[in-house]
C-alpha positions as CSV (number, residue, x, y, z in Angstrom):
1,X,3.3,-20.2,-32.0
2,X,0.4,-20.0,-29.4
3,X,-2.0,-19.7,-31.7
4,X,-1.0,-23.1,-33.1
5,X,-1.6,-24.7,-30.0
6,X,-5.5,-24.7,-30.1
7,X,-4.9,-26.6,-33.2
8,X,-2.2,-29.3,-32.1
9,X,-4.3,-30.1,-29.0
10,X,-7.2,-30.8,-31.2
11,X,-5.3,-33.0,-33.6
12,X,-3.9,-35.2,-30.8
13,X,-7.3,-35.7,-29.4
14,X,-6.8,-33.8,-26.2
15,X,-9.3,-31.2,-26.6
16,X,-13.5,-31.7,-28.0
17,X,-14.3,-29.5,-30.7
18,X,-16.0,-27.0,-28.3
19,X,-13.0,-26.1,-26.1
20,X,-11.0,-25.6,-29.8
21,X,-13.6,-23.1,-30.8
22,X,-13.5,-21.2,-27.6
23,X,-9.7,-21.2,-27.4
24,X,-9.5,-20.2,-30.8
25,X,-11.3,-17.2,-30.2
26,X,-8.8,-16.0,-27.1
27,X,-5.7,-16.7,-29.0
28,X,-6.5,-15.4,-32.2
29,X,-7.6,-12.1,-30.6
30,X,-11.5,-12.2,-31.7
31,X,-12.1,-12.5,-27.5
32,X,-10.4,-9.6,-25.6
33,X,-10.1,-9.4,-21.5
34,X,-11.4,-6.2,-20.0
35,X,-11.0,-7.4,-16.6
36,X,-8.5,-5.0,-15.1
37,X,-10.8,-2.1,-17.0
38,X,-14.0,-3.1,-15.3
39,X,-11.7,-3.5,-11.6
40,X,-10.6,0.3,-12.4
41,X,-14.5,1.1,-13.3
42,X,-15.4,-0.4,-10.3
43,X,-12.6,0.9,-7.9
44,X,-13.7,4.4,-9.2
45,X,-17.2,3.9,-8.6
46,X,-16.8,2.9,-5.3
47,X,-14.2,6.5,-4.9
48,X,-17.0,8.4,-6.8
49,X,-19.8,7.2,-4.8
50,X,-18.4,8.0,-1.1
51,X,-17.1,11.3,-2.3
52,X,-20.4,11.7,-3.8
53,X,-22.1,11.3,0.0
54,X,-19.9,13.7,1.9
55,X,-20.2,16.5,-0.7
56,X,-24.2,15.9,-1.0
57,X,-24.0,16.3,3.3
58,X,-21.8,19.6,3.0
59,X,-24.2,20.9,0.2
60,X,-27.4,20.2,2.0
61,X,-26.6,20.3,5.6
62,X,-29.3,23.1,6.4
63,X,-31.2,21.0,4.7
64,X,-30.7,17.5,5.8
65,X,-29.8,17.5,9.5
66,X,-26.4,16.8,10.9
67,X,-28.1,13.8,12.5
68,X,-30.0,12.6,9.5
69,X,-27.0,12.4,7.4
70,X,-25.6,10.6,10.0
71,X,-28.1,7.8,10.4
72,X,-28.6,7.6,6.2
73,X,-25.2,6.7,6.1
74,X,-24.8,4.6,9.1
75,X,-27.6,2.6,7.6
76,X,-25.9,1.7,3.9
77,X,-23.1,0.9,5.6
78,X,-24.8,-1.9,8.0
79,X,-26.6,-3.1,4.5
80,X,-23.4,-3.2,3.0
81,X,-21.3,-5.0,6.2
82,X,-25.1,-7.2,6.4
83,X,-24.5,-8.6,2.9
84,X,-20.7,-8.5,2.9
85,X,-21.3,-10.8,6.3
86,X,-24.2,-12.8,4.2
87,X,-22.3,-13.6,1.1
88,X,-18.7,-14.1,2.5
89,X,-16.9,-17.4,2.5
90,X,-15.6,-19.5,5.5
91,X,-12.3,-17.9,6.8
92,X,-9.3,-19.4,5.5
93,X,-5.2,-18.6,5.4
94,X,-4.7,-19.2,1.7
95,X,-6.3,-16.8,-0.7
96,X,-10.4,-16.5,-1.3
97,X,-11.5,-15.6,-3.9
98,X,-14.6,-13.5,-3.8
99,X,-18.2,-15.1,-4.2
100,X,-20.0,-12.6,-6.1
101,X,-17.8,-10.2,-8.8
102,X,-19.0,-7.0,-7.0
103,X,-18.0,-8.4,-3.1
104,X,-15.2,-6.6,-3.2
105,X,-16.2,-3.3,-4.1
106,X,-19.3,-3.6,-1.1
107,X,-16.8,-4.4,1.4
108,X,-14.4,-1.2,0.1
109,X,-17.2,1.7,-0.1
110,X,-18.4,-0.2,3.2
111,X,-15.1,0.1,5.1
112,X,-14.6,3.8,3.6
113,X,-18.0,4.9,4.6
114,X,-17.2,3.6,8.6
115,X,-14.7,6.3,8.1
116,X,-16.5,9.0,6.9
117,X,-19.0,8.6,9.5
118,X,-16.3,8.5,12.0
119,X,-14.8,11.4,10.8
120,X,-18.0,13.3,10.6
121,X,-19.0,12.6,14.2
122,X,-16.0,13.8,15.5
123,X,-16.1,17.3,13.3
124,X,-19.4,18.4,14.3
125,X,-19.9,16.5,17.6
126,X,-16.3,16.0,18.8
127,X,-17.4,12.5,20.0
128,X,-13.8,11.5,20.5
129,X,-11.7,14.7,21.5
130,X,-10.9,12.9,24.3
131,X,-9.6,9.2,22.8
132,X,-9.1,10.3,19.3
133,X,-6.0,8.2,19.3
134,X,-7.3,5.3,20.6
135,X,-10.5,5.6,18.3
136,X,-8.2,5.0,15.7
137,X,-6.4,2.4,16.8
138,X,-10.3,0.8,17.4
139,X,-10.6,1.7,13.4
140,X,-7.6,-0.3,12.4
141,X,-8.3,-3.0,14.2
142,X,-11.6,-3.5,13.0
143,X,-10.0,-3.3,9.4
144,X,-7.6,-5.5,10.3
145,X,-10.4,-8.5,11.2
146,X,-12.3,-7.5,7.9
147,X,-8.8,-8.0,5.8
148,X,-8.3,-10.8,7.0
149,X,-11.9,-12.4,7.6
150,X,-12.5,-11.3,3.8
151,X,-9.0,-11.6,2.2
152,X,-9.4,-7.8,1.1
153,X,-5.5,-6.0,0.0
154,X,-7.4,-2.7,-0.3
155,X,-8.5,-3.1,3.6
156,X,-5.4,-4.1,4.8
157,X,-4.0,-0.7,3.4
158,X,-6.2,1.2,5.4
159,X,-6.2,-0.9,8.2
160,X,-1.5,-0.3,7.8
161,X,-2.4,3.4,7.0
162,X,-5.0,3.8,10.3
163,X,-2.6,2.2,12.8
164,X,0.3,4.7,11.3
165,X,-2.1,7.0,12.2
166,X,-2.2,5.8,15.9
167,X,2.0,5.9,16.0
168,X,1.1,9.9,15.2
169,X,3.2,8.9,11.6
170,X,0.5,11.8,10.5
171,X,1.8,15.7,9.6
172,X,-1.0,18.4,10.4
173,X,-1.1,20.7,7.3
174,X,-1.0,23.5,10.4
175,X,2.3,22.4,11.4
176,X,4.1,22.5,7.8
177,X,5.1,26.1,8.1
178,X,7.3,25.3,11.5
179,X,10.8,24.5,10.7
180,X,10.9,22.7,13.9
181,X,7.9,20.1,13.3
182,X,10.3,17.1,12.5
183,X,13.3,17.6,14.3
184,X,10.6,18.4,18.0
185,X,8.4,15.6,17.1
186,X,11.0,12.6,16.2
187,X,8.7,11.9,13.6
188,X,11.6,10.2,12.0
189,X,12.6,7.7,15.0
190,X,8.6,6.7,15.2
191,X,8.4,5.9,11.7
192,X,11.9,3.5,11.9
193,X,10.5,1.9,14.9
194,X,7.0,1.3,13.6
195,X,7.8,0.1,10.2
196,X,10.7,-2.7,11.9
197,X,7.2,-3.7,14.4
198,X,5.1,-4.4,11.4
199,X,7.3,-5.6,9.3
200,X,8.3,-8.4,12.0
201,X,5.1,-9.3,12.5
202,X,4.6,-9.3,8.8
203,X,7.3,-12.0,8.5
204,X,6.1,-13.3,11.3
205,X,3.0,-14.2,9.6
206,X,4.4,-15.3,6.4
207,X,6.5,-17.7,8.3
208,X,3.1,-19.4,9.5
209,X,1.8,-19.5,6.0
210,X,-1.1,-16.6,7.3
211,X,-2.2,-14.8,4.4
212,X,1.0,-15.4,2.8
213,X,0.3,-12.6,-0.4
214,X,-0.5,-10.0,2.4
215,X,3.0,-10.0,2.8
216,X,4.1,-7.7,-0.3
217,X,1.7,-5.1,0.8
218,X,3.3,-5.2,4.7
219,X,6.6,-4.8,3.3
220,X,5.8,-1.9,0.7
221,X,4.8,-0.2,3.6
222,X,7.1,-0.6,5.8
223,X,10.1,0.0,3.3
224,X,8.9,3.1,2.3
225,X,8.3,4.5,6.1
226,X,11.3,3.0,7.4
227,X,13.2,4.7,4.4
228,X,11.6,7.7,5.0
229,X,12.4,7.8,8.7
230,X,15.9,7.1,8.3
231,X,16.5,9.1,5.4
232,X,15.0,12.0,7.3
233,X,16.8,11.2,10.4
234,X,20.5,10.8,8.2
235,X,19.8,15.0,7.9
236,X,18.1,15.7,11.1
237,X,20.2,14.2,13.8
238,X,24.0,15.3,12.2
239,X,25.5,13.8,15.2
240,X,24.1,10.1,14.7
241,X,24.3,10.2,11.2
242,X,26.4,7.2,10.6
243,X,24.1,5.1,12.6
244,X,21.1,6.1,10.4
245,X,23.3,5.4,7.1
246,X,24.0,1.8,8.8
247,X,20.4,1.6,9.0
248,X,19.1,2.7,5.4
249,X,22.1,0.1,4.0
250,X,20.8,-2.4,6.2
251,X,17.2,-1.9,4.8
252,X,18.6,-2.0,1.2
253,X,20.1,-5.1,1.8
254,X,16.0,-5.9,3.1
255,X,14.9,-4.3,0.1
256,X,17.2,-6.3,-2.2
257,X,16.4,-9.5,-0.7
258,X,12.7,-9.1,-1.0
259,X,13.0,-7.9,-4.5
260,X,14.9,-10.9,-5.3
261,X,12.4,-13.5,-3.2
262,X,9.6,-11.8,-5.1
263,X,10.8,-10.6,-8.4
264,X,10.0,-6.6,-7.8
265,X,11.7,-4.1,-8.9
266,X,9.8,-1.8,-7.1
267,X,11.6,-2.9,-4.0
268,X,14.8,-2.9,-5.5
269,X,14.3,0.6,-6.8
270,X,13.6,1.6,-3.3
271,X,16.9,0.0,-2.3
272,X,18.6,2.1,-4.8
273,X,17.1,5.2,-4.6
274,X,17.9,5.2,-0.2
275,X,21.2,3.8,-1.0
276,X,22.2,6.4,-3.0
277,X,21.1,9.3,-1.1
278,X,22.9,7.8,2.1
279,X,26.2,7.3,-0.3
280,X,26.5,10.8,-1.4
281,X,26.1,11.7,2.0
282,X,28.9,9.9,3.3
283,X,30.9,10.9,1.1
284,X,29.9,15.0,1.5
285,X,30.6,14.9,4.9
286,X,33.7,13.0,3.6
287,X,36.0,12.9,0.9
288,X,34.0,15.4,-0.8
289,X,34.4,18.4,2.1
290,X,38.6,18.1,1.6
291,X,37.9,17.9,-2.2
292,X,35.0,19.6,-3.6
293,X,36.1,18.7,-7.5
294,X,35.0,15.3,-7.0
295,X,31.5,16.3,-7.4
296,X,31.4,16.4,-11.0
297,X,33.4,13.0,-11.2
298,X,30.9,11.3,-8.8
299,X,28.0,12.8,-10.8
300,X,29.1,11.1,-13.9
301,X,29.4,8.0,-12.3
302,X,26.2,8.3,-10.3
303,X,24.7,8.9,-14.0
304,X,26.1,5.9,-15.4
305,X,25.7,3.6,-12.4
306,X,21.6,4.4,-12.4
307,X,21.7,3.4,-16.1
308,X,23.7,0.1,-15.6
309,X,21.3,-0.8,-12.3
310,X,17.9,-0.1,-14.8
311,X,19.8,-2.7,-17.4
312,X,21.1,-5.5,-14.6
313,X,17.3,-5.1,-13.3
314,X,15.2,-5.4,-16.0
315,X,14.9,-9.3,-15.6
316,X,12.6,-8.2,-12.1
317,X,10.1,-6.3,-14.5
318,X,9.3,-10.3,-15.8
319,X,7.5,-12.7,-12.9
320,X,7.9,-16.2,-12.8
């Protein structure tokens, strides 16, 4: 049927002979799009190249010079910001699209390599034992302005991921082997409270038509800590644990509504997966504790209700 249409048009005079050919070509498969190939090249170029610089400075470091590799890679990062500043377009609250094909990737393995030069200055020169915290928050500011100065999604994931950072929603690989790291820490109670902040201000912004397709990317975020948080809370804090199920069906209800504004089942599967973890909870320190041989009943139903949710969603796999 679509590859008919090439052919109508020209009939009825509403496409030149040219634009026949060329459309011809796409629908009858003779023209292929490797766009999303070339993005993952690209995106794993820019990955390779920065890994590439931190193990060529741990392999040569006798060699090279703490400073030295320092000031190398303080210097293609300025050339990078320098052309990424050059080249960018006038700021805007609607989507820009890039001006050169490769803008992206620049401002990416620019923004990664500000990291790794941070991160290097503090491990050998512990230039910010003292603020460490709030040289982060610094970092995800700073990523913040290029997000949105640039309309970069990639940035704003670091910029989400550094200001996490600076709400200590971090676990030091030191700390996984005590049993008391969550429950001393109120890891869980941070993470709730941090992801309902951003994802205010995320709606917030949306409201005001600023950035508006930043918004999916704020919400993934902030449903997945807030579930987190509350799902860990539901087992940590036995006492309160009807509050934190009030909370994860609350965010379902979030989650649903989202994944119905925006067609994602990704948000919907969320929903499901927290709802169903605060449900059988419920009901073990319910029903299930007077009569344990429900388990095998709720099972089968769990079973069949997953299926029959997967069935009822599949329309939210399709976007508008």
């Amino acid at each position: 049927m679509i590859h008919q249409t090439p052919h109508e048009l020209l009939q009825k005079g509403l496409i030149t002979q040219d634009q026949f050919e060329k459309l011809e070509s796409i629908t009858s498969g003779k023209v292929l799009s490797v766009f999303y190939e070339l993005r993952t090249l690209l995106y794993l170029g820019v990955m390779l190249f920065t890994t590439g610089a931190g193990l060529l400075i741990y392999q040569n470091i006798g060699e090279l010079g703490h400073l030295i590799s320092i000031i190398l890679l303080t210097a293609i990062m300025l050339v990078g910001f320098w052309y990424v500043h050059k080249q960018g377009a006038w700021y805007s609250n609607d989507r820009v699209a890039p001006p050169t094909p490769y803008f992206d990737y620049l401002l990416l393995a620019s923004a990664l390599l500000f990291v790794s030069i941070q991160g290097y200055a503090q491990i050998q020169y512990g230039v910010f034992d003292e603020h460490l915290d709030w040289s982060t928050l610094v970092t995800a500011a700073f990523f913040f302005y290029l997000a949105y100065r640039y309309d970069h999604l990639g940035i704003l994931s670091l910029a989400i991921t550094a200001l996490a950072s600076f709400w200590s929603i971090r676990v030091s690989p030191q700390k996984w082997y005590s049993t008391d790291f969550f429950s001393d820490s109120n890891l869980h109670v941070t993470a709730i409270i941090f992801s309902i902040l951003v994802g205010g201000v995320a709606f917030f912004l949306e409201k005001k038509k600023i950035k508006t397709h930043f918004a999916f990317t704020y919400y993934n975020f902030c449903l997945l800590i807030f579930f987190t948080g509350s799902v860990a809370g539901l087992f940590i804090d036995e006492q309160l644990y009807l509050l934190y199920a009030a909370l994860i069906f609350g965010g379902c209800y979030f989650a649903w509504h989202q994944a119905s504004l925006r067609k994602s089942f990704l948000f919907l599967l969320y929903a499901f997966v927290a709802g169903y973890i605060a449900t059988t909870y419920l009901l073990a320190e319910t029903i299930f504790d007077l009569e344990p041989s429900l388990w095998f009943l709720y099972t089968l139903a769990s079973c069949g209700g997953f299926i029959y949710f997967i069935i009822k969603s599949k329309h939210l796999l399709k976007k508008k």
